[in-house]
C-alpha positions in Angstrom: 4.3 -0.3 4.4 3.9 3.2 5.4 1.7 6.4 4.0 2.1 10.3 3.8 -0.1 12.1 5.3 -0.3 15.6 5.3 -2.7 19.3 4.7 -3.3 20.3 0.9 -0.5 21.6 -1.1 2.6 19.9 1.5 3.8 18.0 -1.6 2.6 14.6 -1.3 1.4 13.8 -4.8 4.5 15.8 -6.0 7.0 13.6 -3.8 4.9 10.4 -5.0 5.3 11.3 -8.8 9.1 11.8 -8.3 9.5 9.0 -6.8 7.2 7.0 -8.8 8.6 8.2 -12.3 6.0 10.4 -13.5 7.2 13.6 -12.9 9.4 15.0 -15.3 11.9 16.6 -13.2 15.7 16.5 -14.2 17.0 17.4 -11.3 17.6 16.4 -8.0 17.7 12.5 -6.1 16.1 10.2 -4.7 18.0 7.7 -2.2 16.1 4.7 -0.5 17.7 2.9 2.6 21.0 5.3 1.7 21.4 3.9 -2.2 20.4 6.0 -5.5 17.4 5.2 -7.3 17.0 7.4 -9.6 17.3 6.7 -13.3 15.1 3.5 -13.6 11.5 3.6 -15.1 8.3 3.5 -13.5 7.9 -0.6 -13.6 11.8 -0.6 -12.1 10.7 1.1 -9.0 8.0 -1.8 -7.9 11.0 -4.2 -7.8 12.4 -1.9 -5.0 8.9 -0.8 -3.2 7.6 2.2 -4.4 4.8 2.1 -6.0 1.6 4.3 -6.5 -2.0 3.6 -6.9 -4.5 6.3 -8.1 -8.2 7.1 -7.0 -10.8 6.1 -9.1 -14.0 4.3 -7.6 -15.3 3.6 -11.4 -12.0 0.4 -11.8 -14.7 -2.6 -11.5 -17.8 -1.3 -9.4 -19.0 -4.8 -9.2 -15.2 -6.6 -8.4 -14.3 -6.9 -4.4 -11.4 -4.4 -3.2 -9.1 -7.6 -3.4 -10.0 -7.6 -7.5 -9.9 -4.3 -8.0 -6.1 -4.3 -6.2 -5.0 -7.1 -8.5 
């Protein structure tokens, strides 16, 4: 697992929705361990370990973090 970290306006949220499939960029790629994926939708990119989550305390105030990850 790993994180980026970085000041205000580095690009982290736009890397993360390129990556992620929710930009709406056209160009460009995006290579993990060396190999392409770019192309697949949003869902595909879990299978391969990229994934986002978004903040929002209000999920399920009363569910544990474990719930609330699930």
């Amino acid at each position: 697992m790993c994180g980026r970290i970085g000041p205000n306006g580095a690009g982290k949220s736009t890397f993360l929705n390129e990556a992620t499939r929710l930009g709406n960029d056209t160009t460009g790629s995006i290579r993990l361990d060396g190999q392409p994926i770019e192309g697949g939708e949003t869902r595909e990119m879990v299978g391969v370990g990229v994934a986002r989550m978004f903040k929002n305390r209000g999920i399920c105030a009363s569910g544990t973090v474990l719930e609330n990850v699930m």
